[in-house]
N, C-alpha and C positions, 0 to 999 in steps of 0.2 A: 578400396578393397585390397589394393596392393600392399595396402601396412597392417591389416588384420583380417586373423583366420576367421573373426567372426563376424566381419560384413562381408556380404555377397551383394553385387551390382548387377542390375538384369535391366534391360531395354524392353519396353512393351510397347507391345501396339495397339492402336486403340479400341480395339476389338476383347483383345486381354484385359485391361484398365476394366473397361466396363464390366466386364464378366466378373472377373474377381474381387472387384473393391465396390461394383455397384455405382458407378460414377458415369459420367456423360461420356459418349466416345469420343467427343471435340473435347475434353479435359485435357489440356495440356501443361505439364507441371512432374512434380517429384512424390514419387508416393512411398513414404519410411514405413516398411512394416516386420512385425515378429515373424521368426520364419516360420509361424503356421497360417500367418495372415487376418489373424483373429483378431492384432489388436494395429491400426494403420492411422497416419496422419498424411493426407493428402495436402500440398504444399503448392499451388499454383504459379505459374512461371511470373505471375507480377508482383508474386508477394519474394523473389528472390530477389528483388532490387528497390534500391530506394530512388524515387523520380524527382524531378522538378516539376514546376509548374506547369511545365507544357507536355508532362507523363515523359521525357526522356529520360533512361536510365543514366545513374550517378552512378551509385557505389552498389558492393553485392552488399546484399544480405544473409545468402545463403545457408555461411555457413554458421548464422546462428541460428537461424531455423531449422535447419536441418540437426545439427548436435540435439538440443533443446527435444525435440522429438524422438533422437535415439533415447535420450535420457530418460523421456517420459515413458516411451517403453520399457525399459532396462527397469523401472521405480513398476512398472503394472497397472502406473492410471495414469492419462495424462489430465492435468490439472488446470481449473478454474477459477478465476478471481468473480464472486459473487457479493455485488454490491448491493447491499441490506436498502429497501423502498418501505414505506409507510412510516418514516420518522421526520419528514422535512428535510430529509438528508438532501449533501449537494448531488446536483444528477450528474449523470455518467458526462452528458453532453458539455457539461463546462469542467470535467476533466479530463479533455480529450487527449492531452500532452500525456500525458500518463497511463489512459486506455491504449494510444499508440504505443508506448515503450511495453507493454505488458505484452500485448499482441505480441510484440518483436521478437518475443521469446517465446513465443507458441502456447501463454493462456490463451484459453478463452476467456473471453468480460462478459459479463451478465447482469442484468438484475435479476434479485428476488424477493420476496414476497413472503415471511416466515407462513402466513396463513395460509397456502397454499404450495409451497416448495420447502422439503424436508433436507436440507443440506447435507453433504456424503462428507465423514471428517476421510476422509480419503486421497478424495481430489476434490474438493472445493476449499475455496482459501476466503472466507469471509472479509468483505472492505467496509468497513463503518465509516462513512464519511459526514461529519458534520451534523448529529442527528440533533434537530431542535425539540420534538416531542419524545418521549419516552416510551419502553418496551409497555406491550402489555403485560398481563403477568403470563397467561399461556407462552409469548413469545422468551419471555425470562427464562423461563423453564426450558425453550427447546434450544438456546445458545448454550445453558448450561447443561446439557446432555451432549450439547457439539463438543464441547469444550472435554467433557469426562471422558470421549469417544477418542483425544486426541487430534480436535479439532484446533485450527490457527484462526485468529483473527488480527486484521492490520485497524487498530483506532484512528481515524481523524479528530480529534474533539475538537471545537471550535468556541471559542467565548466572546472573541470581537471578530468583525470582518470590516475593511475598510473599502468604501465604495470611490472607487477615482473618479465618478463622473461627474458625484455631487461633492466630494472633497468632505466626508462626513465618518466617521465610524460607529457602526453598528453592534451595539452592545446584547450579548444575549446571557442572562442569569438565569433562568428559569432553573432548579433543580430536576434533575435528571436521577432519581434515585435508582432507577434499577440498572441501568448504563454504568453508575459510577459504583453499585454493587459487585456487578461484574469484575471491575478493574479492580478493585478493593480484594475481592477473591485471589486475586493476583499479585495484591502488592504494590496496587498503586494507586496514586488519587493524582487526578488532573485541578489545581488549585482555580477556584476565581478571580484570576487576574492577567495583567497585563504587560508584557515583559518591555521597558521601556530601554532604549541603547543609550548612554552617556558621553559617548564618545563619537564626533561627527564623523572623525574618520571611519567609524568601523561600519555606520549605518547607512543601508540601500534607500535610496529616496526619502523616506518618513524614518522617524524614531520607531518606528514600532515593525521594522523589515530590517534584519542586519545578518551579517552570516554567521554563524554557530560550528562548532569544534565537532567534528566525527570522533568519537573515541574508540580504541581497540575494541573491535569486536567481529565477530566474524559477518555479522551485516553489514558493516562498514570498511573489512577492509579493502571490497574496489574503490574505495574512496580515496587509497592511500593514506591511510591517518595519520596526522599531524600535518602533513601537507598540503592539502587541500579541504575544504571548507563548504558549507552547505548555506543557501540565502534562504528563508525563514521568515516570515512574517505576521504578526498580531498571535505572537509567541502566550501561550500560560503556561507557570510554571509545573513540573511534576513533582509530586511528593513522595518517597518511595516508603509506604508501611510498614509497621516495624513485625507486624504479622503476615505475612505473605506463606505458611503454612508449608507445603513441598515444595512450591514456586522458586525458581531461581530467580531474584531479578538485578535485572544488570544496564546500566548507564548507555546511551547511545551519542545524544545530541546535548552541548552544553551552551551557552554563551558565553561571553566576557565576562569578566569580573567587573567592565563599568557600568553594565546595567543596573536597574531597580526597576521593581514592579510596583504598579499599581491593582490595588484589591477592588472586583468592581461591584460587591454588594450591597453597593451604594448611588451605582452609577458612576460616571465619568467627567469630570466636568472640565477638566487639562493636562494636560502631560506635564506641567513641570514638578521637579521633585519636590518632596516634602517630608516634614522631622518621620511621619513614618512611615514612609516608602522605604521596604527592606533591600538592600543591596546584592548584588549579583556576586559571581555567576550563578545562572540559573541551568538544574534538568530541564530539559526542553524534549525530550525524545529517550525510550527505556521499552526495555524488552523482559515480560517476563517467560519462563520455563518451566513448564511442570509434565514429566514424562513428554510422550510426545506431542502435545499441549503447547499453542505459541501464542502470545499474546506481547502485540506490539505497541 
């Protein structure tokens, strides 16, 4: 409060908490709100620390929670990462590393259900992770009214997945038409195949996990680009459309230049290269733009 005229700091007691924000009188924690009180993020005292195992505080967290909440005020919504259900997609629960860093910053995570939950292009941020079946066509219809609204969405596509317990990898081709319409609307096509690393040094355990190049862009640059590097695994390449329409689209993630992919509309039957296995570097990661429209 003492470095601006526009926060004001006030102690409540739990009598006020409750009255005003509607919360438990035993709530003890940080409650960030507009100065008419309309729009508040309540912030519990154990979500301002990160614990160990045995719940003793380590480090603050504070004050990204708390920033992150003024911010969402300051923006007029605070916003939601809503991860799309009815496609085989992977569930929330086995991306839990990732539901925590999202939380960290004051989303909320969710699933939804197109047949049932109308998405706000507002504050809701769409997660496609891994979908093995395809949109309906009602549900096609309602991404592309997200999308025309200024809605964002973050793609996972997936074409292989490697299972460490059986030491197998998991091949999936099935056509995805209306998924890969979407992207195409944008300006880009995720290819079928499989980006293989050539170089022992550069590859994480398997050929097919190695780290990949952050390029300039404003999502990547806490990454510090050129400096630090991203690990990536059962990589397909992207193709970026030579018709993407008002779309901006712009390079994120690359790899090496000793890679080559394998095409898997055929299936898979070894990793070693061959006369036409095409050579790297591979797009691996691409962001397109269209008004306030995001597609990752």
């Amino acid at each position: 409060a003492a470095k601006s005229s526009k926060v004001h700091l006030r102690e409540l007691s739990a009598d006020a908490v409750a009255r005003e924000f509607s919360l438990s009188r035993d709530a003890a924690g940080v409650v960030v709100a507009s100065e008419d009180g309309s729009m508040f993020r309540f912030i519990r005292d154990d979500e301002l620390y990160r614990t160990d195992t045995n719940l003793n505080p380590v480090a603050l967290k504070a004050e990204t929670k708390i920033t992150s909440a003024i911010l969402s005020i300051d923006r007029g919504a605070f916003l939601q990462i809503c991860a799309l259900t009815g496609h085989n997609e992977a569930k929330l629960a086995d991306l839990s590393s990732f539901s925590a860093l999202l939380e960290a910053k004051n989303f909320g995570v969710l699933t939804c259900d197109l047949s049932s939950y109308t998405p706000n292009p507002l504050t809701d941020i769409l997660l496609i992770a891994a979908p093995k079946t395809d949109l309906t066509e009602s549900e096609y219809i309602a991404l592309r009214e997200f999308l025309s609204l200024g809605g964002r969405m973050l793609f996972l596509m997936e074409n292989a997945s490697f299972n460490p317990d059986q030491g197998v990898m998991q091949i999936y081709i099935d056509p995805l038409p209306r998924f890969e319409s979407l992207l195409a609307q944008y300006g880009m096509q995720v290819n079928k195949t499989l980006v293989v690393g050539a170089d022992p040094a550069k590859i994480n355990l398997r050929a097919t996990s190695m780290s990949v190049q952050a390029l300039p862009h404003v999502l990547t640059n806490q990454l510090e680009t050129g400096r630090q590097s991203v690990v990536l695994g059962e990589m397909s390449s992207i193709e970026l459309l030579p018709d993407a329409g008002n779309a901006k689209v712009s390079e994120l993630l690359r790899t090496d230049a000793s890679c080559y992919e394998k095409k898997l509309a055929s299936g898979l039957s070894n990793l070693r290269r061959s006369e036409q296995d095409r050579a790297g570097s591979f797009l691996v990661g691409a962001v397109s733009e269209s008004g306030q429209s995001r597609v990752v």
